[in-house]
N, C-alpha and C positions, 0 to 999 in steps of 0.2 A: 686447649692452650697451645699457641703457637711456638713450633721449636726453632731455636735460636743461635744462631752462628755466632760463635766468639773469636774465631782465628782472626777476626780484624782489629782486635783488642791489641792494647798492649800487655806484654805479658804478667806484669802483675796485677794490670788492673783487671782481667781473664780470669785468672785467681780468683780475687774479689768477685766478679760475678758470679762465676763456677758455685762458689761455694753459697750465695745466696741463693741462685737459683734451685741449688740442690734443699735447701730448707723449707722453700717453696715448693718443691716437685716442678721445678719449671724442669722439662726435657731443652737440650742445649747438644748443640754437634760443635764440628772445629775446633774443640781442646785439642792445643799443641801440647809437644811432648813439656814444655817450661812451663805452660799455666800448671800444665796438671801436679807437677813437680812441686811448683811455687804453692799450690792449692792442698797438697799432700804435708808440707810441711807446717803447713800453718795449720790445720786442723784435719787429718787423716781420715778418722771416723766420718765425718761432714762429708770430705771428696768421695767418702767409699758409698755415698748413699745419690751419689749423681745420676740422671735418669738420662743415657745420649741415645741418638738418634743415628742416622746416614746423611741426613737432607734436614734443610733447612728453610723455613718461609718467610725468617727475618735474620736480618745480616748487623751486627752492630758493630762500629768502626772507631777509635779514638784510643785515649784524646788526641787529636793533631794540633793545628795550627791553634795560638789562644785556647787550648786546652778544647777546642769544641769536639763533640761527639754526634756522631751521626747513625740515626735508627734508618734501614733500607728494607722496604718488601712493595711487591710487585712494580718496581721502577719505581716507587717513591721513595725522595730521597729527605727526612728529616733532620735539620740540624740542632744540634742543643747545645747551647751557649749556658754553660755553668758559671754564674758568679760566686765569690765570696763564700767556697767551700772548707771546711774543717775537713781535714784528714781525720779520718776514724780508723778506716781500715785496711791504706793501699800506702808505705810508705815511700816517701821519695819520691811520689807522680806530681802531686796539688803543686802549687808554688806556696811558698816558706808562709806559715801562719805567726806571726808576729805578734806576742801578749806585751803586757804590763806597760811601760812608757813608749813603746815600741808599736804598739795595738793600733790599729785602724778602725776606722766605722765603717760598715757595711749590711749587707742584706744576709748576713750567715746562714749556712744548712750544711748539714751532716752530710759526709758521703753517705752513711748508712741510707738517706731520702733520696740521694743520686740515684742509687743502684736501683734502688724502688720507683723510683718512676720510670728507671730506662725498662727495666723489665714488664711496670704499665704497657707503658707506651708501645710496645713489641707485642704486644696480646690485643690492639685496637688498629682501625684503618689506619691510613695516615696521610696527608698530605706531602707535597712537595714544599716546604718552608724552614724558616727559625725559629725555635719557641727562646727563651729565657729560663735556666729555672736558679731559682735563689728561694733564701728564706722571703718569710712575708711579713718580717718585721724588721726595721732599718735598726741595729743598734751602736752606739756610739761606741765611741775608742771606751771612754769613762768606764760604762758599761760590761763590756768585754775583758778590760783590764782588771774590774771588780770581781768578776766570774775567776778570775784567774788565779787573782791575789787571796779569795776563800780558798780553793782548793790549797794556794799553797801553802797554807796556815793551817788548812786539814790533815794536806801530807804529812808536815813538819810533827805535828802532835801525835799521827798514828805512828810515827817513826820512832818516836821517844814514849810512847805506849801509853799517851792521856789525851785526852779530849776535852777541854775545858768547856762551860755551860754556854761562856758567849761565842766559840767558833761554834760550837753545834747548833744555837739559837737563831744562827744572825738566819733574815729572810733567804725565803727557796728561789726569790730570783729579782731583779730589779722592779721596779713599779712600773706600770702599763704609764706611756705617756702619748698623750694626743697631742701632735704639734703640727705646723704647717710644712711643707714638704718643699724648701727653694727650688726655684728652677734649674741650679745645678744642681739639684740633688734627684732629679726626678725618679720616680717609685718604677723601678721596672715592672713592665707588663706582664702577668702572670697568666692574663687572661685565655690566652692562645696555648700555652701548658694546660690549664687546670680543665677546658673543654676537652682537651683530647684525652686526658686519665679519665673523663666522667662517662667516656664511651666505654669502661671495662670495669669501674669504682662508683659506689655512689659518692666516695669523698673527694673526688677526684686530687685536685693537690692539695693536701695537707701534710707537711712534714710531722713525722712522729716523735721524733728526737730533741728533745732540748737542748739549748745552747749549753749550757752545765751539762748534762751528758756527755752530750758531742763532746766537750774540753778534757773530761774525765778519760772516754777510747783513744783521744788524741795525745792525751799524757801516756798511757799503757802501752800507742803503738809507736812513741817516738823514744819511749824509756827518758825523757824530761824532765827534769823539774823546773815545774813553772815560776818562775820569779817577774819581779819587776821591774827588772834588769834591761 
């Protein structure tokens, strides 16, 4: 497993890796004195279990410009173009995730599946190019809104210490829908990600995290309550 420079990170989101990588046993150098910092307060135990190195054979850089992040080893230079990220577990980096009347449609995925591919992606060859990564399912504002407005009705109930049968009942998640994709809507290519994770994965891209999930770490790291507001 290839060890991996983080001083090109920003510092919380260095954090956020640090600490996944150390879950993974990824070996990682270039923790500055603020990720480690940033990495130590959010979960101590976790940082104290980080494997570091001297030297590094992958360098990862970001986000900069449009949030892109760039994977680098032996002069190759990767860029990855994140759309339509949930913040899970880096606050204050993604741009503002907007629920309830407010919601947009898009390609959602967890940063928790960010981190996880970038960490793929740094354990495989790589090219000089652009990948895309997003979810692999386009969801609607409606949708997204609906993910929202359960939780918030969850919240409200465990706050006042009851559960009623029809919040706990309703469905685990929207209905799978097959529809035609407009030409302004085009499905981003995935294709050029999910080849390079399958040089290290046999699953190559598969995010793991639910949409519901994902909204649940994003409620917990932004201290929110989600409304429809």
């Amino acid at each position: 497993m290839d060890v991996v420079d983080l001083q090109g990170l920003h510092p919380r989101f260095a954090a956020t890796v640090l600490l996944h990588a150390a879950r993974k046993g990824h070996a990682v150098c270039g923790v500055t004195p603020a990720a480690r910092r940033l990495a130590e307060q959010r979960d101590a135990l976790g940082a104290s279990t980080l494997i570091e190195a001297k030297t590094a054979t992958v360098h990862l850089m970001g986000p900069g410009d449009m949030f892109h992040l760039r994977v680098q080893r032996e002069g190759q230079v990767l860029t990855v173009v994140p759309l339509d990220v949930i913040p899970t577990l880096t606050s204050g980096l993604w741009p503002q995730l907007s629920l309830g009347s407010q919601a947009r449609p898009g390609w959602w995925v967890a940063e928790h599946d960010l981190v996880d591919a970038l960490l793929g992606l740094a354990s495989v060859p790589l090219p000089s190019a652009m990948v895309t990564l997003c979810g692999r399912r386009r969801w609607l504002a409606s949708e997204l809104a609906q993910e929202a407005d359960l939780l918030q009705r969850r919240w409200a109930e465990g706050q006042a210490g009851r559960f009623s049968v029809g919040v706990l009942a309703e469905p685990q998640r929207p209905p799978v829908r097959v529809e035609a994709v407009a030409a302004v809507e085009d499905e981003p290519d995935l294709g050029p990600l999910h080849a390079l994770l399958l040089r290290g994965q046999q699953e190559g891209w598969r995010p793991q995290m639910t949409i519901r999930e994902a909204l649940m770490h994003h409620l917990a790291l932004t201290g929110d309550v989600l409304t429809s507001a």
